[in-house]
C-alpha positions as a printed NumPy array, in Angstrom:
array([[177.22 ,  -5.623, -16.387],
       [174.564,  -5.343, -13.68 ],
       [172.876,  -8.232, -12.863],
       [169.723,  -6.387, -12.132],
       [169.293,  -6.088, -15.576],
       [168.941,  -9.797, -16.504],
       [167.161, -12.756, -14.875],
       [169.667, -14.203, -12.368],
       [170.095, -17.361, -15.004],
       [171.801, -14.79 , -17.032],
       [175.07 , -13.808, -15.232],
       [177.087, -11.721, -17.934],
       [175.812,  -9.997, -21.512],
       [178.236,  -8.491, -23.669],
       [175.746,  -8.679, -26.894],
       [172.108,  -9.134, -26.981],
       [170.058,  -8.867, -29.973],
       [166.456,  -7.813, -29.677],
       [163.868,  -8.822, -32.804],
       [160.625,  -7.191, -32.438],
       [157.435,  -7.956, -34.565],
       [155.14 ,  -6.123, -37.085],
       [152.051,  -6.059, -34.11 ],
       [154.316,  -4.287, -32.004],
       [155.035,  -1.393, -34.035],
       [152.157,  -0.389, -36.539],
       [148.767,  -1.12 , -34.519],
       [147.411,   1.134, -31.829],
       [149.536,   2.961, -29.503],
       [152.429,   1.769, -31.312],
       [154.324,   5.08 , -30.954],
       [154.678,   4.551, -27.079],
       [155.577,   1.199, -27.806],
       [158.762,   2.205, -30.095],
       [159.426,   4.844, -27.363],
       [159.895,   2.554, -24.071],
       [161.669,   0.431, -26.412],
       [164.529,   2.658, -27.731],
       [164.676,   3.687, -23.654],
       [165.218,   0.422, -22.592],
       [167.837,  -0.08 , -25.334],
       [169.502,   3.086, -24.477],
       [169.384,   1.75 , -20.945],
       [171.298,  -1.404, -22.024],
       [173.55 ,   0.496, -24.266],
       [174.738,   3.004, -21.212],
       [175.301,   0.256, -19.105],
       [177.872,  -1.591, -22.257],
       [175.997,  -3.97 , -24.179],
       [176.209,  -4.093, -27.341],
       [172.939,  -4.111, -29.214],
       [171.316,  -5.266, -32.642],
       [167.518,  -4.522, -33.431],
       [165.872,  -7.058, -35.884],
       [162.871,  -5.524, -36.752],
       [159.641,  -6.201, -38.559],
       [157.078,  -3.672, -40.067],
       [158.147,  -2.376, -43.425],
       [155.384,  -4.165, -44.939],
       [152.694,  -3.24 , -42.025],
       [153.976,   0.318, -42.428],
       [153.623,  -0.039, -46.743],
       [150.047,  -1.775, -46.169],
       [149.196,   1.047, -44.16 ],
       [150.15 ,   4.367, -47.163],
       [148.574,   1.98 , -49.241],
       [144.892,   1.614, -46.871],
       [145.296,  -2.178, -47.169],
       [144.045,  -4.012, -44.165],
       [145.057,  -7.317, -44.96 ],
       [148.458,  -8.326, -45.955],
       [148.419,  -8.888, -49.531],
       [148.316, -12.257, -51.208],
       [150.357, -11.399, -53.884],
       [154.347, -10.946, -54.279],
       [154.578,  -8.193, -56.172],
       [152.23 ,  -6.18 , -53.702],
       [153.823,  -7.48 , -50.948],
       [157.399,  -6.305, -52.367],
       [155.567,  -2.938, -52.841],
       [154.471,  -2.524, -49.604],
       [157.986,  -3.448, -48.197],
       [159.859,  -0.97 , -50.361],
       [157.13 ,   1.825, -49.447],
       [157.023,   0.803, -45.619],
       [161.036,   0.417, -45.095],
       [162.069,   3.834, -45.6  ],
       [159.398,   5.273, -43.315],
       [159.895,   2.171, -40.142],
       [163.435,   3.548, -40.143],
       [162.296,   6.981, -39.93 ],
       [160.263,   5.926, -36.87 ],
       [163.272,   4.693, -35.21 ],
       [165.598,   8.203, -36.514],
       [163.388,   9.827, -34.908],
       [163.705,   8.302, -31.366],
       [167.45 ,   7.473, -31.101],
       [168.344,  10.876, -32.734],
       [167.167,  12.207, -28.996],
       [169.444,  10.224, -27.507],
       [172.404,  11.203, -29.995],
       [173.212,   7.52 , -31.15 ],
       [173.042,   6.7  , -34.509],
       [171.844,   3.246, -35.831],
       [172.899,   1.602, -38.9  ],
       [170.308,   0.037, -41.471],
       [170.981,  -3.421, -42.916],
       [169.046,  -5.287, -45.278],
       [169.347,  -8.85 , -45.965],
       [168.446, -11.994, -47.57 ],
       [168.923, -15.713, -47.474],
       [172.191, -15.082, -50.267],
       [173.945, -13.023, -47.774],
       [174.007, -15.585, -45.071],
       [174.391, -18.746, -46.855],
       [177.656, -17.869, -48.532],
       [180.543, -18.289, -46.736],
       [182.365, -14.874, -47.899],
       [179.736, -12.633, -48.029],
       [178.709, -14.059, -44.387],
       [182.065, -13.591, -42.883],
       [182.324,  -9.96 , -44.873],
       [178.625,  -9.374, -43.18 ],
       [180.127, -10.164, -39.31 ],
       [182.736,  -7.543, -40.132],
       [180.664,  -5.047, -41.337],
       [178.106,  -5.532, -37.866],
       [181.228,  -5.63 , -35.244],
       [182.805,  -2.264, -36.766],
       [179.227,  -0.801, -36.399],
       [179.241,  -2.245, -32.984],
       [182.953,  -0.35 , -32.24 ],
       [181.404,   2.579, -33.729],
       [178.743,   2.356, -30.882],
       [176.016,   2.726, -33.218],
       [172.838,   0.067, -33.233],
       [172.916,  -2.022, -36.308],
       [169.074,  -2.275, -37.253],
       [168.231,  -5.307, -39.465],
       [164.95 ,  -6.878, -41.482],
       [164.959,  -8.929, -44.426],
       [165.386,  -7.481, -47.933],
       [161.731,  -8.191, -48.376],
       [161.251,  -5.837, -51.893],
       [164.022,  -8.606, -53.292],
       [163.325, -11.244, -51.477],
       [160.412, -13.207, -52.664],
       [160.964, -16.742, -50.834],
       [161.644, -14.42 , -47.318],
       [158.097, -12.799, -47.619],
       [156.599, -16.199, -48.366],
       [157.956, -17.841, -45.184],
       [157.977, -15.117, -42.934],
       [161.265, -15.705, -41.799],
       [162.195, -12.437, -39.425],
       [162.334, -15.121, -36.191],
       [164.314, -17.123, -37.949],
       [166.454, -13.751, -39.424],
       [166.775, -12.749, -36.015],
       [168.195, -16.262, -35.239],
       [170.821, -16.402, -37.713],
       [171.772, -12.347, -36.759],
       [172.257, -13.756, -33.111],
       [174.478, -16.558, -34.72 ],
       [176.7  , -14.094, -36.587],
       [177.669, -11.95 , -33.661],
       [177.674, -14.654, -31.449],
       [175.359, -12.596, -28.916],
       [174.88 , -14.207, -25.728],
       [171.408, -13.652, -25.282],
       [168.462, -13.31 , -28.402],
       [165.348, -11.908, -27.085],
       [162.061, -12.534, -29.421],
       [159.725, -10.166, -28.586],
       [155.792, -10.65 , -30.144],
       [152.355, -10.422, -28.536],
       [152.098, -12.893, -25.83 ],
       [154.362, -13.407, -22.384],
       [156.419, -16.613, -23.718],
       [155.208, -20.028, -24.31 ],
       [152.044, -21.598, -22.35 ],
       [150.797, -25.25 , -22.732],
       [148.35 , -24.127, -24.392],
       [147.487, -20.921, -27.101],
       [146.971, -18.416, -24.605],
       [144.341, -16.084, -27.066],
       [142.424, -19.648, -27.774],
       [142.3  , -20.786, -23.7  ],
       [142.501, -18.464, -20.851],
       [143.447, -21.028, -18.392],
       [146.59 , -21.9  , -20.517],
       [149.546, -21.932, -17.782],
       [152.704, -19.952, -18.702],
       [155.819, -21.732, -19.002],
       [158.846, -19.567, -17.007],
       [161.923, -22.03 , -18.397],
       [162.806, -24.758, -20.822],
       [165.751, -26.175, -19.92 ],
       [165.449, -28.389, -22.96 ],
       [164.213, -28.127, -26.183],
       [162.229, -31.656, -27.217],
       [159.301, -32.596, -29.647],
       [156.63 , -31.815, -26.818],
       [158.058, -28.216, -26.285],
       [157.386, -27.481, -29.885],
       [153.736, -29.356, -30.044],
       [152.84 , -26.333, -27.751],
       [153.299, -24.086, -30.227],
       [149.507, -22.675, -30.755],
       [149.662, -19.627, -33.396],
       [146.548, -17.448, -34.565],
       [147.465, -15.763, -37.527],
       [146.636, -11.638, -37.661],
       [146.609,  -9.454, -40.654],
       [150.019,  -7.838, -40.201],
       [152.432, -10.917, -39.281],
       [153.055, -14.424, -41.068],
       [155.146, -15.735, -38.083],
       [153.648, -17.702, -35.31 ],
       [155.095, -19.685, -32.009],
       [156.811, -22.218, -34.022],
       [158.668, -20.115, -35.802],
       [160.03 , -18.491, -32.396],
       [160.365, -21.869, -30.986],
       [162.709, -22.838, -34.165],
       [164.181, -19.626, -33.956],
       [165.026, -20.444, -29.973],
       [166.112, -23.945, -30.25 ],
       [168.937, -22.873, -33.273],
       [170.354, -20.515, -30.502],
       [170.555, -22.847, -27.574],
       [172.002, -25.338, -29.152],
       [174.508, -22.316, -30.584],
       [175.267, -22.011, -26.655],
       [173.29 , -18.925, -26.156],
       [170.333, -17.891, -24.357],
       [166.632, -17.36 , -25.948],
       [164.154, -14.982, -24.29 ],
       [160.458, -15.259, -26.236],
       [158.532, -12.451, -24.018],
       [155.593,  -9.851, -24.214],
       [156.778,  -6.628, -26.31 ],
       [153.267,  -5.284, -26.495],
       [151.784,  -4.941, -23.507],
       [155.249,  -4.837, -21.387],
       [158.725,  -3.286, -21.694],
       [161.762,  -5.328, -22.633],
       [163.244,  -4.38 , -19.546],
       [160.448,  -6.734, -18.019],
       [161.325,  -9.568, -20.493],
       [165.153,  -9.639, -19.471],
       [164.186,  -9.794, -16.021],
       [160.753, -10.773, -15.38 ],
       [159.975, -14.79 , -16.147],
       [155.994, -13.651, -15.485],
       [156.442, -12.395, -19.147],
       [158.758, -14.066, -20.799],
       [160.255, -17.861, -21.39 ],
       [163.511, -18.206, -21.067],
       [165.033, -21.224, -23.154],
       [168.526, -22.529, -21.542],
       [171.576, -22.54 , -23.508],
       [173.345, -26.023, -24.06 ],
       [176.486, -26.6  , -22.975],
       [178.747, -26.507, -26.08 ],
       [179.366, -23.002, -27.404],
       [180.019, -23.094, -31.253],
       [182.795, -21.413, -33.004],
       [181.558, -19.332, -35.569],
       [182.715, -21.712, -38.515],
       [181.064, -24.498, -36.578],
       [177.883, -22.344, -36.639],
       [177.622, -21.073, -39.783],
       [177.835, -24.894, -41.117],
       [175.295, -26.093, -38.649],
       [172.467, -23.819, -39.393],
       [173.232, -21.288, -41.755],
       [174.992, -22.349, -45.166],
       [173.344, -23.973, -47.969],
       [174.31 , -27.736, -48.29 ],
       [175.274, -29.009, -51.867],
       [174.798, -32.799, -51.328],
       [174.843, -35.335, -48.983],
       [177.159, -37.857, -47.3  ],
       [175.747, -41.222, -46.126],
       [177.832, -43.074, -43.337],
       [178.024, -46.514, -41.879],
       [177.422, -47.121, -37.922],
       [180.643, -46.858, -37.069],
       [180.928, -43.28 , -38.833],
       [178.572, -41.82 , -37.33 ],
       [179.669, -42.908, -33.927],
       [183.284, -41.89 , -34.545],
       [182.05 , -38.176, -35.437],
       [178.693, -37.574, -33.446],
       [180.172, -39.605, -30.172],
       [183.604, -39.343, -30.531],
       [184.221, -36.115, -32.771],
       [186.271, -37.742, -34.956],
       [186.57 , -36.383, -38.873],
       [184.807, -38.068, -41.293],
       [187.594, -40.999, -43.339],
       [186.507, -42.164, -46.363],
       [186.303, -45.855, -44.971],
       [182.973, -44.897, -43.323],
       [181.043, -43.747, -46.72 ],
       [178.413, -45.749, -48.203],
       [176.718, -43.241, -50.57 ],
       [176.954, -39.71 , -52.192],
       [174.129, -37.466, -53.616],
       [174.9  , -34.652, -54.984],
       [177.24 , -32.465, -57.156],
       [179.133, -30.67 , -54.581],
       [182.806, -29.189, -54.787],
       [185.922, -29.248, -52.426],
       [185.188, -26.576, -49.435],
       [181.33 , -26.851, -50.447],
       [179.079, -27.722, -47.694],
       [177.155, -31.074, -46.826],
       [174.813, -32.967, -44.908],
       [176.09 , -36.636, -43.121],
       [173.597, -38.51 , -43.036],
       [173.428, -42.497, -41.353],
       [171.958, -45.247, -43.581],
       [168.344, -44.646, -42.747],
       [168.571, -41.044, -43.521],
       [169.214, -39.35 , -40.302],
       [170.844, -36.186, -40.341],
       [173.396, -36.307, -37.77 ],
       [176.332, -33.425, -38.957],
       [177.2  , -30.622, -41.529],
       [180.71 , -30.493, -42.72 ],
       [183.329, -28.719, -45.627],
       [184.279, -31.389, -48.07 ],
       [187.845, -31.836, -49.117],
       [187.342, -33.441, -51.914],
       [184.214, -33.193, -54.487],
       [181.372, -35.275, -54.542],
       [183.193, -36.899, -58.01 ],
       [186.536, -37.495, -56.278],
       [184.371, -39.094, -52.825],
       [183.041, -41.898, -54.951],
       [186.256, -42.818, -56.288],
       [187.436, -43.206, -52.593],
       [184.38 , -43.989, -50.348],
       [185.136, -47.107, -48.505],
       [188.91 , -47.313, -48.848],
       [191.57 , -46.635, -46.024],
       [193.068, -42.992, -46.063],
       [196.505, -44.732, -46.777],
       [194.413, -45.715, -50.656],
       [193.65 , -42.181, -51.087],
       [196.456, -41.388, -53.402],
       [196.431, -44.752, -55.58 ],
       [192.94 , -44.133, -56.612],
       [193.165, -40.574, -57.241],
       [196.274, -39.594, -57.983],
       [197.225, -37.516, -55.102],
       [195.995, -37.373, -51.735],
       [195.382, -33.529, -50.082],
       [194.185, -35.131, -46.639],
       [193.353, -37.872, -45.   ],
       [189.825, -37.113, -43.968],
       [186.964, -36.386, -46.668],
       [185.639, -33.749, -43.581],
       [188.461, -32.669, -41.021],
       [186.315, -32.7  , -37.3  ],
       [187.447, -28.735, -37.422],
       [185.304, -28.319, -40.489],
       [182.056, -30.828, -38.885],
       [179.209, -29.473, -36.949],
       [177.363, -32.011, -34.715],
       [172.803, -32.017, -35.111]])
């Protein structure tokens, strides 16, 4: 992999995935826009990398049959103008990649797809033998289906969780403005741009300023969310300036574009699909010296270290650990259900089997099953 093609903080790229918003690809001049795009991913793809496109639009595209200026307020018109917009946003990109004789894969998803642990791990398949195929996966959210999606405008945080699933080394976000500023750059022209953050903290995300538009729901936070669930992944976030630059520019050039630095611990995919992704069925409250053991130490969660259980969860369902107060401090796979983990919370492992009936392991959550918040 050249370097050239990367800011020199970014030393090798075998996957990158690129999610580009509605602004960039329905309002004026759009069509160059798509254009330098697809370029720059060909680019990328000659030189190796394997590339996925999370893309916005199909309801800018659907507004735009329709002669709606405004996104709708409603569901139902919303779902309409996804299902009328998707069909012709993938034609848009047919139509450019067909030139360059590589053929791109459409995927639709929803929250359901991710958050179960079969269909999720079915999912990864599916996008790596795409990948070997050398085609370029494109991806949005089933928005005609998906009603909470098109409330929450969740394509930053789509493109997160994509990232996640083929464990891409770098996820660039590209929207309207050149990265983050200390202040809302369309509010206050002396706003100074931000090239790095090494760390993601409360006063990074209290400089999220977002000015909603007609075509997008998303705003800085949502990128900032979306960039702080990748770093702390282990992989590099890139929020830059699709609109009035190329992403060629973003990768390299931190005059338009933020670049948020990985931390050091690389998740497995297990580890990151119960950290951010999967749908927790109830939650685990630990003593002081629990949550040491598994936040400090990594240790596995014994049932010694339980004080409380909410829930009705099942053996291999996910849940939160939480400390006394109510901080959330891990995710883990339960061994036993949320009925059998009141029967034993508090006891020694070795007591597992007399109040039972049997013991299957010695932990309630195995450290191999926990992911650290």
């Amino acid at each position: 992999m050249k370097k050239s093609l990367f800011r020199k903080e970014i030393t090798s790229v075998k996957t990158l995935v690129v999610k580009v918003g509605s602004r960039i690809l329905t309002t004026q001049d759009h069509q160059k826009r798509v254009s330098n795009l697809v370029d720059d991913m060909i680019l990328l793809h000659k030189a190796g990398v394997r590339l996925i496109l999370v893309s916005s639009g199909a309801i800018a595209h659907g507004m735009k049959v329709l002669g709606l200026e405004k996104r709708p307020s409603t569901i139902p018109l919303q779902q309409a103008c996804a299902a009328i917009g998707q069909n012709r946003l993938m034609q848009v990109y047919q139509d450019y990649f067909s030139q360059h004789k590589i053929p791109i894969g459409q995927v639709l998803l929803t929250w359901d797809d991710l958050r179960s642990k079969k269909r999720y791990f079915n999912l990864r398949n599916t996008m790596f033998q795409l990948l070997e195929c050398g085609a370029i996966p494109i991806i949005n959210e089933n928005d005609s289906v998906g009603v909470e999606e098109i409330q929450f405008g969740n394509n930053d945080i789509l493109g997160a969780q994509v990232a996640l699933l083929v464990q891409a080394d770098v996820f660039v976000n590209l929207t309207d403005v050149g990265g983050l500023y200390d202040r809302n750059p369309h509010a206050d022209k002396s706003a100074v741009h931000i090239p790095v953050v090494s760390q993601m903290s409360s006063s990074v995300h209290k400089m999220a300023g977002d000015l909603k538009n007609e075509l997008s729901v998303g705003g800085m936070a949502t990128k900032l969310k979306a960039a702080e669930i990748v770093t702390r992944a282990g992989m590099f976030s890139l929020i830059g300036d699709g609109f009035d630059q190329r992403l060629t520019d973003v990768l390299t050039n931190d005059k338009c574009a933020t670049l948020f630095i990985p931390s050091d611990h690389r998740m497995s995919s297990r580890q990151r699909w119960i950290a951010f992704t999967g749908q927790s069925s109830g939650v685990i409250f630990v003593d002081e010296g629990a949550g040491k053991a598994i936040v400090e130490k990594g240790k596995s969660l014994l049932p010694a270290g339980i004080i409380e259980i909410k829930g009705n969860f099942k053996a291999g369902d996910k849940v939160e650990i939480r400390t006394r107060d109510g901080k959330l401090i891990a995710g883990g796979l339960a061994n036993y259900s949320a009925e059998e983990v009141k029967s034993i919370k508090g006891c020694r492992s070795s007591e597992i089997a007399a109040r039972l009936g049997r013991k299957s392991f010695d932990e309630v959550i195995h450290r191999d099953n926990l992911a650290v918040l």
